[in-house]
N, C-alpha and C positions, 0 to 999 in steps of 0.2 A: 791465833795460830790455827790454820785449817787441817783439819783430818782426812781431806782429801790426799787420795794417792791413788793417782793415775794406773792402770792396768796397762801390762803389753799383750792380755790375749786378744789372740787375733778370731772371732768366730768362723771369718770367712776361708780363713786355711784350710782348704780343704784334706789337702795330704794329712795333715798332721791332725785334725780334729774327725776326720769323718771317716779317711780311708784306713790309717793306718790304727788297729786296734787299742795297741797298749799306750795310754799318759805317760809323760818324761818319770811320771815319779816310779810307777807303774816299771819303765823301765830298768832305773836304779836298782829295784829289788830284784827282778830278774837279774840281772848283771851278777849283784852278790851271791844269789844260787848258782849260776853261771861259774864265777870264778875268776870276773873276766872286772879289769879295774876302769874301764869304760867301753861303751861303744865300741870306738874309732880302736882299742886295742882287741876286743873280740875281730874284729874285721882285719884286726892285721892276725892272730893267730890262724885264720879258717882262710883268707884267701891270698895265696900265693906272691908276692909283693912285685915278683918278676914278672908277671901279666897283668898288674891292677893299670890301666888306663890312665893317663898321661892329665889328663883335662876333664875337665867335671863339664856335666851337660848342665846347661846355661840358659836356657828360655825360662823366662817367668812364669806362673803360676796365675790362671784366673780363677774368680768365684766362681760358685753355680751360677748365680745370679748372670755374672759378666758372662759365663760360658753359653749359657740358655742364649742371650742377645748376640754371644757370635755366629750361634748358630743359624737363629732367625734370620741375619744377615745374609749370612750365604746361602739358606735354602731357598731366600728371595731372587739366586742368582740364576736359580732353574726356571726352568719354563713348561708347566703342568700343564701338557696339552689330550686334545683327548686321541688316544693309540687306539691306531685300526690296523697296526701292522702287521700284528698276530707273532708268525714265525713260533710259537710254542709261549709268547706271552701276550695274555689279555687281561683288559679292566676285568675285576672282580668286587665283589662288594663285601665287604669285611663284616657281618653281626656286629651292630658294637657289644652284644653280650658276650661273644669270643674276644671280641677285643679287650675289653675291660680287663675279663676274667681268665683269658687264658695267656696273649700274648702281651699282658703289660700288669701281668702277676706274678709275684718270684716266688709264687708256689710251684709254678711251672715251669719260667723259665730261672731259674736257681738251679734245679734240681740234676742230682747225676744220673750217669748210662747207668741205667738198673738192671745192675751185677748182683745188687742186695738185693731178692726179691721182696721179701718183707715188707719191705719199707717200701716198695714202689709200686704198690698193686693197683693205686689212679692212675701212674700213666702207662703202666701196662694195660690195662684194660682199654685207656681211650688208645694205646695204640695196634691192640685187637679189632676194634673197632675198626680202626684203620685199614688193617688188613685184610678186614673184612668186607669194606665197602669196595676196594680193589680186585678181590676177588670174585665178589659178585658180579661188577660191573666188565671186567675184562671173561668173565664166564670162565676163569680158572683157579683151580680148587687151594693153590698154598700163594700166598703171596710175604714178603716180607716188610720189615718194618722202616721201609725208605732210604732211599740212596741218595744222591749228595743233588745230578740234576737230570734233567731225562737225557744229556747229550753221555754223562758219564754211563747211564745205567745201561744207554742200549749198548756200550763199548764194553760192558763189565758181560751181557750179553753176551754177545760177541765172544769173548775169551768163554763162558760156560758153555754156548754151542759148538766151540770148536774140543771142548774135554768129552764133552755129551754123546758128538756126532760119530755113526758107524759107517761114514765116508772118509776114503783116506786122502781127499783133494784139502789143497792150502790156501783155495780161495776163500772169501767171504763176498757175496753175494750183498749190494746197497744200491736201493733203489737210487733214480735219480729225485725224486722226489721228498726223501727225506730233507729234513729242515737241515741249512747246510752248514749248523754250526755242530751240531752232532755228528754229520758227515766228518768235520775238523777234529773233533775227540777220537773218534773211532780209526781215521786213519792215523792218530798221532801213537794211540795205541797198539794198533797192530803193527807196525814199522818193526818195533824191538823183538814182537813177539815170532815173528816171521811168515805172518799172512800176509798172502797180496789180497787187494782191495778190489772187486770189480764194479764198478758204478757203471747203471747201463738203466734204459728202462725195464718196468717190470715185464711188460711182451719179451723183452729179450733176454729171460734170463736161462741159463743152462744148468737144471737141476744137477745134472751128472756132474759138473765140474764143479761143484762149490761145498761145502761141507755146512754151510748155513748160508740164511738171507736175513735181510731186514729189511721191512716195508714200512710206511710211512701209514698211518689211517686213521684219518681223513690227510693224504699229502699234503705237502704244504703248500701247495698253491690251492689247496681244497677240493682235489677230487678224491672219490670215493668209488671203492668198488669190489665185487665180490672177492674175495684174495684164496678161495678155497680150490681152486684149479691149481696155484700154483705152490700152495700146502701142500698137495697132494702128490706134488709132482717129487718136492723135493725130499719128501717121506719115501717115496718109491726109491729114491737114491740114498738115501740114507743121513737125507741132511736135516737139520734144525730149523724151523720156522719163527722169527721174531717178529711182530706188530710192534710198533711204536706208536702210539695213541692217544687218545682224548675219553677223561671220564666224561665231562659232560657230552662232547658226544654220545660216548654208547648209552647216554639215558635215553638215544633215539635209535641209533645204529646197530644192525647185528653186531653180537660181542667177535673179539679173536676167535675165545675158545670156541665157539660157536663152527669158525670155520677151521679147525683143526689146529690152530696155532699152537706152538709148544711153550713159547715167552711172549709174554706182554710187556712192555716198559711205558713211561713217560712223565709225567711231569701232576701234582696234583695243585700246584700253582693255582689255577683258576677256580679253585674252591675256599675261595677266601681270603686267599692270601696274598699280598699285596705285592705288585711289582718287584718292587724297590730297587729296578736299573741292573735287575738281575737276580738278584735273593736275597736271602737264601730260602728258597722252595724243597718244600719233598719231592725228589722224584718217587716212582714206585717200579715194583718187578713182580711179577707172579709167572706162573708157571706149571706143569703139569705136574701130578703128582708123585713122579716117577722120578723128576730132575730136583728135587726139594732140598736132598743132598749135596746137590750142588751149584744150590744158587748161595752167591756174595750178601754180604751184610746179615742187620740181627731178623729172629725170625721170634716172634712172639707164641709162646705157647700156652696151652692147660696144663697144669699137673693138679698136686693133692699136697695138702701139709701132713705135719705129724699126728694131726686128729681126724685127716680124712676128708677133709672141707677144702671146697675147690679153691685152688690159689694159679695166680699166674705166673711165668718168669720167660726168661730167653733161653730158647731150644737149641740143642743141638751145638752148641758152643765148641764143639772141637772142629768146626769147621772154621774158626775164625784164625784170623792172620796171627793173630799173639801165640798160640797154640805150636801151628802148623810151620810160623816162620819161614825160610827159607822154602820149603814145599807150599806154601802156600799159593793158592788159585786168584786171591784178590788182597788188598791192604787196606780195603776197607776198614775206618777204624769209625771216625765221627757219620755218622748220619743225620737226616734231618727231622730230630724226636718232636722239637717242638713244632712244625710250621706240620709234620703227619697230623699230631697231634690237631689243630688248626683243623687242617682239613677235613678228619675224622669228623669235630666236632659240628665242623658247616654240613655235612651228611646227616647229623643227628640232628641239627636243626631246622636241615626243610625236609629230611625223610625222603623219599623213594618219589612221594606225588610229588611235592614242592621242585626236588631236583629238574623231575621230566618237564615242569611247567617252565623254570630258567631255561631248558635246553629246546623248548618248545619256541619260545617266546627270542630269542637266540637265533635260529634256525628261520624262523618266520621274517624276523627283520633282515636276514639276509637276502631270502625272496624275495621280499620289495624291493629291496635294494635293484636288485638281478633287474626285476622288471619292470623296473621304471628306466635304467639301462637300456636296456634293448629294446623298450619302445622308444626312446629317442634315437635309438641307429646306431647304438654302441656295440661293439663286440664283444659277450663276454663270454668267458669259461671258467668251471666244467659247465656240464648242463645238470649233472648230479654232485653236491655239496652239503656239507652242513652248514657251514658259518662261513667259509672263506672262498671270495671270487676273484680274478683278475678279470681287468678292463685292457684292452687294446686301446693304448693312443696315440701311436705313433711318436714324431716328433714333439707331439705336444707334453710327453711324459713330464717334463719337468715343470712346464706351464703348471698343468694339471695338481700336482706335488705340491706348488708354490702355493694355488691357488687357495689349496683344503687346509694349508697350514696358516694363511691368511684368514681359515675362519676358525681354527684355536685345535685343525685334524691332522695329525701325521698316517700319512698309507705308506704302501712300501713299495719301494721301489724292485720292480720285476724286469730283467734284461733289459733291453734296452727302448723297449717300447707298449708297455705293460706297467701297470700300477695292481697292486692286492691291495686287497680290502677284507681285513676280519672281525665279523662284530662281536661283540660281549655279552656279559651280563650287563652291561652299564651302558648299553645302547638304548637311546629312547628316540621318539618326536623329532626332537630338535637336529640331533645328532643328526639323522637321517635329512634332516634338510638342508643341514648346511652343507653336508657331503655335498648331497645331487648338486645344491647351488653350486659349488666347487667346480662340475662339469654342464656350470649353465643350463640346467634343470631347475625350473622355477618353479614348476606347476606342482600341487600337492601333491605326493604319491601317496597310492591306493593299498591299504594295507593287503601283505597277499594269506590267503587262506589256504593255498592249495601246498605241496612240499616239494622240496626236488630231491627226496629222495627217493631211489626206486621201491616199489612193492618190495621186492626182493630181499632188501637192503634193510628194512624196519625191525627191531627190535620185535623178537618173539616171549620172553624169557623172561621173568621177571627178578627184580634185584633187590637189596636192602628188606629182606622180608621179615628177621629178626625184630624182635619186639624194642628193642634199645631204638631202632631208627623211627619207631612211630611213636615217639613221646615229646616230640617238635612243636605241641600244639598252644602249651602259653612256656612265655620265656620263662614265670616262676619257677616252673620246673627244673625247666633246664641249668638256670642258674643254681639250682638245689641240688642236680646233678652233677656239674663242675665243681661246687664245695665239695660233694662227699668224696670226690673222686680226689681232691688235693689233700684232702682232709686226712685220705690212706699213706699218704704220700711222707717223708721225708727232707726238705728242700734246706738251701742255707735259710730261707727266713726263720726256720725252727731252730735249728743249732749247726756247729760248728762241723765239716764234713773234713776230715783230717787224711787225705786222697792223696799218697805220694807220686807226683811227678804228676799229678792234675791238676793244683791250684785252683782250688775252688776260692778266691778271696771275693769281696766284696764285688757286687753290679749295681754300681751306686743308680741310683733314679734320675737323676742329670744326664747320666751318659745314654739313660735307656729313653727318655722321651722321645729325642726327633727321629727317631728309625717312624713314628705312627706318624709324623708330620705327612699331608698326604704331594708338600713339595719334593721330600724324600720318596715316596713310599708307592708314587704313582708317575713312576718315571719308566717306561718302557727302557731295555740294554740296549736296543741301536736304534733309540731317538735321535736327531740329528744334533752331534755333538755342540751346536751353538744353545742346545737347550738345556745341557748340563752342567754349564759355567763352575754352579755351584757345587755339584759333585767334584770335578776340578781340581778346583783349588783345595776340597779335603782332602782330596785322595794324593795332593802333590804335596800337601806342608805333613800329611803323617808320614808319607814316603822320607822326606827331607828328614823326619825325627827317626824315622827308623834309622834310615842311614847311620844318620850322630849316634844313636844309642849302640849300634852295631858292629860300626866300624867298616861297613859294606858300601860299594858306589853306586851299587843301583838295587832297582826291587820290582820283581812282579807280583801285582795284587791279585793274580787271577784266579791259583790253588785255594781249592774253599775246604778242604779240609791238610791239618797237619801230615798224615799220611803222602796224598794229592801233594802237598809243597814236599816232602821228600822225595817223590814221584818226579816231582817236576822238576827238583833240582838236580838228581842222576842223571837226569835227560838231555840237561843244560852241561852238564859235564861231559855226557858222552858225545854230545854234540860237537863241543870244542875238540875234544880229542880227532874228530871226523877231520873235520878240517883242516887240521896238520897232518891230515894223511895216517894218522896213527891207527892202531887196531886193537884196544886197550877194554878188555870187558871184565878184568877180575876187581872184586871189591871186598877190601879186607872188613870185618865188622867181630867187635869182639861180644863174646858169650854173653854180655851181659846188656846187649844195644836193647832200644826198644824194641818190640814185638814185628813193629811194619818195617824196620830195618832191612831187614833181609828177606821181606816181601816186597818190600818196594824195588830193591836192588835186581829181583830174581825174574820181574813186570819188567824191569828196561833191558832184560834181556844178558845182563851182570851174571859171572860166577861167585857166588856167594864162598869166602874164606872166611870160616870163623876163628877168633883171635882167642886166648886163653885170657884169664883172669887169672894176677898174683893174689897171695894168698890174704894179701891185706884188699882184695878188691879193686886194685888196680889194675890196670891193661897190664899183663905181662910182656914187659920191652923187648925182653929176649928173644919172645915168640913172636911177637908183631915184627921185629927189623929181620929175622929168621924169613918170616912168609914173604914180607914185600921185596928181598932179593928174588925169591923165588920166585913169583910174579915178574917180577924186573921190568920189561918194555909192555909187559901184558895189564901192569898196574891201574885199574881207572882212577878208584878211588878209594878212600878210607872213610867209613863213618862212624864217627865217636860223638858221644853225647858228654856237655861241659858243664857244669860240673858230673860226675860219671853217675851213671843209674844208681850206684850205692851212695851216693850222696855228699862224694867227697871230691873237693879240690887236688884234682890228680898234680902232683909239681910237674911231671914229664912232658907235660899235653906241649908245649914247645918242643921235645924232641921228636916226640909222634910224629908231627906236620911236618918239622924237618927230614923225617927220614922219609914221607911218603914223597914228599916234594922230591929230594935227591934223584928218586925212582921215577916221576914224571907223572906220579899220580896228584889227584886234587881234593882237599880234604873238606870232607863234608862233616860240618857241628849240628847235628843235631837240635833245634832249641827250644826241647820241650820244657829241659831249666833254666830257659832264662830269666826265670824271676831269682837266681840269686846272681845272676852278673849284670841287670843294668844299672849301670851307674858308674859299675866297679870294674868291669871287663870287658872287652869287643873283640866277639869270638874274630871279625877281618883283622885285628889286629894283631893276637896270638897263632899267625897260620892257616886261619878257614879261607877257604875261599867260596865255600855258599853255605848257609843256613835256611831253615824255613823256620819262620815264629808263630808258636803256638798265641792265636789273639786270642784262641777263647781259652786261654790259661792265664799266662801274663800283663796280658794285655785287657782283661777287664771284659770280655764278653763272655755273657754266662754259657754255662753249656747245656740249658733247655732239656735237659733228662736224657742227653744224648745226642745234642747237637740242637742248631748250628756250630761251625766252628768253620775259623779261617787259619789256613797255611802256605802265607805270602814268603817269598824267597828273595834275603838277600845275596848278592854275588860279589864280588871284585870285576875289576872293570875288565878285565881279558873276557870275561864271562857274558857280561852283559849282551853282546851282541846274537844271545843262543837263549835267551829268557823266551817264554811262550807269547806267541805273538796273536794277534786278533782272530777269531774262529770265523770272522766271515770273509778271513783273507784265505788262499791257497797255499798250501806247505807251510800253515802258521805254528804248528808243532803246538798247539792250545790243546791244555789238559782240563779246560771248563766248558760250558755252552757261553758263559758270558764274559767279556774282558777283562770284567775285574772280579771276578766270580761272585758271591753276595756283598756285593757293592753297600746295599744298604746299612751292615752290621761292620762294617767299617767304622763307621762313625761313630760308634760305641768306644773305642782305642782311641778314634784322634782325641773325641771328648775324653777319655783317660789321661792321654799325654799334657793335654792343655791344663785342665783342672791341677795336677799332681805337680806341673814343671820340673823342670831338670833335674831340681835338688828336690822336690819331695818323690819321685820315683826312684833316688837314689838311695835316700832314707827309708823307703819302703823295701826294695833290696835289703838292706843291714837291721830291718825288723826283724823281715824274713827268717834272716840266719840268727838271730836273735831267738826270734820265739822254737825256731826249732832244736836250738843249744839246750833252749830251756826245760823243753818236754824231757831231750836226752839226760839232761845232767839228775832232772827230778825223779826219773824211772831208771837210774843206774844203782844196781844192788839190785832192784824187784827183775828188773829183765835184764837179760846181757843184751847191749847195743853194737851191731857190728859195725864193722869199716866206718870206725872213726878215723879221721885223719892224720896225717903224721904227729900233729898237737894235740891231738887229742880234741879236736873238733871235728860236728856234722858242716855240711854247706845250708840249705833252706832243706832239709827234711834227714829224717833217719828211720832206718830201719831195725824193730825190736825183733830179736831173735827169740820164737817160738817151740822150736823144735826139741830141745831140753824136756818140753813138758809131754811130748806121747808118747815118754817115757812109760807116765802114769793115766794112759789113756785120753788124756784131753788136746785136740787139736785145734788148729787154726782157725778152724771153722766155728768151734767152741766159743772162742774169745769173740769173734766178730760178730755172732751173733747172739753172746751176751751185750755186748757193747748195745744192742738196741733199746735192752731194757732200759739201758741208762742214760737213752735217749739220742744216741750218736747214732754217723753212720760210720760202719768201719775203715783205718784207714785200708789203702791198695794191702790185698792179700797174697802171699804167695807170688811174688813177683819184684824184685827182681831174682829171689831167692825163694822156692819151693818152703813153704813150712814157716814165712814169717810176715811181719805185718811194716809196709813201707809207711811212715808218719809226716806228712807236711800240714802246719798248724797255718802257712800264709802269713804274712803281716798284718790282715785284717782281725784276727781274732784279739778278742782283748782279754787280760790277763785272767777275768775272772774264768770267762770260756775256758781256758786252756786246762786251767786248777782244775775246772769241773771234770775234764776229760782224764787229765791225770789219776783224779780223784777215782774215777773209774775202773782205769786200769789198775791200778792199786787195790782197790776191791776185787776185783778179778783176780789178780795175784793173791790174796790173802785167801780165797774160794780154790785156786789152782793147789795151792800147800796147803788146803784141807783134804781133800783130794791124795795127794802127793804123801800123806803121812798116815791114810788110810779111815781118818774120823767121817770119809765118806765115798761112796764109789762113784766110780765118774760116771757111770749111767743114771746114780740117782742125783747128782748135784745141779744146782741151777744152770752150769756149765752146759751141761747136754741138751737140759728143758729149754732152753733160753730157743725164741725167743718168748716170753712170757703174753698171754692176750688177754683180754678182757675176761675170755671163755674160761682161761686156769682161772682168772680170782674170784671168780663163782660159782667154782664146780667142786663136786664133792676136794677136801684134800687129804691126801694121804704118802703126801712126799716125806722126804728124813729133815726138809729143810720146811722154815716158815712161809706164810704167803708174802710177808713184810719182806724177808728177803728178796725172795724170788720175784714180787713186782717191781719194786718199790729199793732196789739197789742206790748205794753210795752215790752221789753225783745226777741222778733221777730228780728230775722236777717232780713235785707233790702236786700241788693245784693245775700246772700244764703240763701233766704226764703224758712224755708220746705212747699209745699203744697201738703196735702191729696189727694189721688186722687179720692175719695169718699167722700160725705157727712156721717152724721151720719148714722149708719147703722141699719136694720129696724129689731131686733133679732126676734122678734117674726114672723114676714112674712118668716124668713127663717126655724125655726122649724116646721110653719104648711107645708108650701110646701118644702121641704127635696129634694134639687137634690145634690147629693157628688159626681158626676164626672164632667169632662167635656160636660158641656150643647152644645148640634148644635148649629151653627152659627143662624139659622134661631132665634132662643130663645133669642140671644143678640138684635136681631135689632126687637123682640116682646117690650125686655123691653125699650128702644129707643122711641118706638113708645106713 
């Protein structure tokens, strides 16, 4: 008789063994804390039985293994050729010591927007650094910590110099020369806001009528030229000056600030960081020291903690869209932390020399280019350039095109009888001969020694003088620098980040490899689409799975942040509206919507209604069918988030849509929680008619310490014919520079959808709601949990109510930054309700995680009712002191509590203890004195002192 007995586990499951945290058994126990007699009945208690989805999503499941070989497939379907197109994208050369260590380590990209500063003082600094390399090199004094791409930031421009400007005209001033997919942003934005557009050359512009301009520098056909006549001009009228620009350029070129400019933007793309068919890149903004106030996105500052020792965080935060809501100026939410980050660190790595010698060396190969041209009898221009020239060829344009693609070169195509040409870092020898070959140029050309750019025009100024950028010299270093800097850091590969309405779950390593593939990764955005086959066919089978998972008939990929996709999707409503001749601008949104709700609503030009919350946390019906009569034919739209901000399955969200619909309005679902309805609900089915899905939430792309993130829109079919269409078409209403906007982190989701199949992303959904039951039911007695549901269920997160305790002095602030002690980062604070703490544990964490976290909170409770009974004052309790450093557990001590306590709390790893490398940090010392770049040394050992 054999002892054999076969096994049914499966290794290669991925859903079920890799992504989804807790084991079947693992589960069962949960359940019985729960309450709940299995699964499939927790999921009927928590979501609403009259909207659960009809048909279960049905694709299969691949391994890593299989998934890695589909991938290789289809990135075989691209065709990596070498780009000389430019237009604001060039080859670049990645360090593989950034690579390695920055863009393909989830110490970096794991990690969250650092709200915590504590925990996040590595990529704060590297994205000081950042700012600092932008500010140097555009020669102006505050710059911020990255915008989404350079088309969006000179449009986010654009709206700052028309708040800024003491001219009372409703033009904006754009060259003709700017790169013409930014031109597409900028007029898509200004439409709603009600600027008219003048595009004219720069000779012709009319300071008096305009309230700002944008200029192009180096244009994009690659002239260059002094811009400080018409600075001047527009200063005397009262209007705003933007450059749109090139860092590596200005390692050669006089800076903006140099010649009065008030905003710089553009793109830091070609400092490393790769293609990838569009992004996702940092753009950047800086600006004069005057407008600092009122420039969009995060802005990295100094302050001081509670011992006095310099710490970083984000400044000035009441300027941000969650804050300001409805009055806000921008909705910027996601930016690009990690790819700033990237390019911060390629500045540290060649330093201030190394830079100028690329932009040298860049600039020089474009020379020869020029002049081995025009000695065979070619036409070219400008005559002054840095890196980018057109060629006249008449008829032969397309010849010409064919001919450079024949030797493995795409140039660009320029009107109708003109070809560009823009070189790189990645230009050498060969490059340069197959080009000329290309126009039948055989002879060798003569490298050129001399510049074309004028005396005039040369850099005076010097940049990157800080000591951080001259430590470039052996990679040991540097790599020694990167670890200390992750090392400060907090990321998911340390522990568990419990971020309501973030979804920080698993970025498995499967789904992150082939963004580095260099068939992905060096793919220029308007290569000519026979060479993108394989992008394609991704971007059309996740399209096809969003669809399924959604219940929507079509999708544009082009919104690169969730913001942007609510942006984009008002737009696509208001657009429709147009078209039936209607005139419909009110947009109800209740009190409790995301933050960019009614910043995004307030950008397309929308009357912002805000909606009451009932008392159990639901949209109050009364008040919502109250407002939308009132509205009546003025109705645009409604946007409501599914399940609601407070975490619960609203039953009514069928009468919502119903009532907006009646009115003629179109309802927008928010889907930032779609990680507790796929599988289970499709917001097109319950009444949406567009969503935008959060990919770097739900969908498996990490969000890099504050970005990347993508927010693609789905619609109903009446809609679809109003989705953003190509930025290098006219009136394409594109709210990206590129088609599909970060194209390349796309494929992070599809590998999510493939890997996980229908049924394990559905069962990751019912984790979800699972593990977040779980947290609620195990902290119910220690905290009161609000807005539970009519069963007394959360949806995928809950929110613990705090505000009970500054009763006895201890607040919100307390808890979350006790929480570090014990090795967590805290969940979302204060939002959607002032005074409490939002909790999503994901489906990814596994049971022991979640205990530990509990385990914590529950410490914290027992320390809150020490406190609370008087056996100790909340000034002197760990509550206050938290969070604890290195610095307390060897400094004299004379607290009321132990050092065992105070370090070393319940739920605290002993052997991998995370410790802060900051105390609490001091926000308001850092808003009144404002320094955003790199401070002198001499100013560290001030605050020391």
């Amino acid at each position: 008789m054999t002892r054999w007995t076969p096994t049914d586990y499966n290794p290669d499951d991925f859903a079920n063994r890799r992504h989804i945290g807790p084991s079947p058994a693992e589960m069962e126990a949960m359940l019985k804390v729960v309450g709940a007699d299995s699964l499939d009945a927790l999921i009927d208690q928590t979501v609403p039985r009259a909207i659960r989805q009809g048909t279960p999503l049905d694709w299969p499941a691949l391994s890593e293994a299989a998934l890695l070989d589909r991938m290789r497939q289809v990135a075989a379907k691209n065709t990596v050729m070498t780009s000389l197109i430019g237009q604001g994208y060039h080859g670049t050369v990645t360090p593989p010591a950034i690579q390695r260590n920055i863009l393909e380590n989830p110490a970096w990209y794991t990690a969250y927007t650092p709200y915590q500063p504590e925990i996040a003082q590595g990529r704060l600094e590297a994205l000081l650094n950042f700012q600092t390399m932008v500010a140097d090199l555009t020669g102006l004094p505050v710059a911020n910590a990255s915008l989404l791409d350079e088309a969006t930031a000179a449009a986010e421009a654009m709206a700052m110099a028309r708040r800024q400007s003491k001219s009372k005209a409703d033009a904006f001033f754009v060259a003709h020369d700017l790169h013409p997919q930014t031109i597409a942003v900028i007029e898509t934005r200004a439409a709603p806001l009600g600027i008219r557009i003048v595009k004219a050359s720069i000779d012709d512009l009319k300071a008096e009528e305009v309230f700002g301009a944008i200029f192009q520098y180096p244009g994009t056909y690659g002239h260059i030229r002094d811009l400080t006549p018409e600075i001047s001009a527009l200063h005397a009228a009262g209007a705003l000056a933007v450059v749109a620009t090139d860092l590596l350029a200005l390692c050669l070129l006089k800076e903006p600030g140099a010649m009065g400019a008030d905003i710089a933007v553009g793109s830091a793309q070609r400092f490393g960081v790769p293609m990838g068919y569009g992004g996702p890149h940092a753009a950047f903004m800086s600006c004069r020291d005057e407008l600092k106030r009122a420039m969009p996105g995060r802005i990295v500052g100094v302050s001081i903690d509670a011992k006095g020792n310099k710490a970083y965080r984000l400044s000035l935060q009441t300027r941000e869209q969650h804050i300001r809501r409805e009055k806000a100026t921008s909705n910027v939410c996601t930016a690009q932390a990690l790819l700033a980050v990237m390019a911060s660190f390629y500045a540290v790595f060649h330093g201030p020399v190394g830079l100028r010698a690329i932009a040298q060396r860049v600039h020089l190969h474009a020379v020869t280019i020029a002049d081995a041209l025009r000695a065979a009898g070619a036409e070219v221009a400008p005559e002054a350039f840095f890196d980018t020239i057109t060629v006249k060829v008449g008829v032969g344009q397309q010849g010409i095109m064919a001919a450079a693609r024949h030797r493995g070169i795409n140039l660009r195509k320029v009107g109708r009888d003109r070809v560009g040409i823009s070189v790189d870092e990645t230009t050498d020898a060969s490059v340069i001969t197959r080009l000329l070959d290309a126009f039948g140029i055989t002879d060798a050309a003569e490298a050129a020694t001399g510049l074309a750019i004028p005396e005039a025009l040369l850099r005076e100024s010097d940049y990157l003088t800080h000591p951080v950028f001259h430590m470039n010299r052996a990679e040991s270093e540097m790599m020694r620098y990167m670890r200390r800097l992750s090392d400060r850091d907090l990321a998911l590969d340390r522990a568990m980040i419990p971020l309501g309405s973030c979804t920080m779950k698993l970025n498995a390593a499967a789904e992150m490899m082939p963004i580095t593939w260099p068939e992905f990764g060096a793919l220029h955005p308007f290569a000519p689409a026979d060479q993108a086959a394989g992008y394609a066919e991704a971007i059309r089978d996740l399209t096809d799975k969003l669809c399924a998972i959604t219940g929507y008939d079509a999708f544009s990929m082009q919104p690169n942040s969730g913001a942007q996709g609510e942006y984009a999707g008002l737009l696509t409503i208001a657009a429709y509206h147009k078209s039936r001749g209607e005139e419909r601008d009110v947009c109800l949104i209740p009190v409790s919507a995301h933050g960019t709700n009614p910043a995004s609503a307030q950008m397309c030009g929308m009357k912002v209604v805000v909606v009451k919350s009932a008392p159990n946390g639901d949209i109050d019906l009364e008040d919502f069918a109250d407002k939308a009569a009132k509205a009546g034919d003025k109705l645009a739209a409604v946007m409501i988030t599914y399940p609601s901000t407070h975490g619960v399955f609203e039953d009514t969200v069928r009468e919502v849509c119903d009532i907006t619909h009646r009115h003629g309005g179109q309802v927008y679902i928010d889907g930032a929680n779609m990680n507790a309805l796929v599988g289970l609900v499709k917001p097109g089915e319950i009444g949406g008619d567009v969503s935008h899905l959060n990919l770097h939430k739900t969908f498996a792309i990490p969000h890099g310490g504050g970005g990347p993130g993508m927010g693609p829109i789905g619609v109903k079919a009446h809609l679809a014919p109003f989705l953003p269409g190509d930025p290098r078409e006219d009136d394409s209403g594109a709210v990206s520079a590129a088609p599909y906007g970060s194209a390349s982190i796309l494929l992070i989701s599809w590998a999510y959808c493939l890997m996980m199949g229908g049924a394990g992303l559905t069962q990751a959904t019912r984790v979800a709601i699972l593990n977040a039951n779980y947290i609620a039911s195990r902290l119910a007695g220690a905290y009161p949990i609000l807005f539970m549901g009519n069963r007394g269920r959360v949806a995928h997160e809950c929110i613990i109510d705090t505000r009970p305790f500054a009763d006895h002095g201890v607040t919100v602030d307390d808890i979350a930054k006790r929480l570090i002690d014990n090795g967590f980062h805290a969940p979302t604070m204060s939002w959607p309700v002032a005074g409490t703490l939002m909790v999503e544990p994901t489906e990814s964490e596994t049971k022991a995680e979640i205990d530990r976290f509990v385990t914590a909170l529950l410490a914290i409770r027992d320390e809150i009712t020490e406190v609370a009974e008087g056996r100790i004052e909340a000034h002197q309790s760990p509550l206050r002191h938290a969070p604890h450093t290195v610095e307390d557990l060897v400094a004299d001590w004379d607290r009321p509590y132990s050092r065992e306590q105070g370090c070393f709390p319940p739920g605290a790893f002993r052997v991998d203890k995370y410790w802060p490398p900051v105390g609490r940090v001091d926000n308001a010392y850092g808003d009144r004195n404002l320094v955003c770049t790199c401070p002198p040394l001499e100013s560290y050992a001030e605050v020391a002192e």
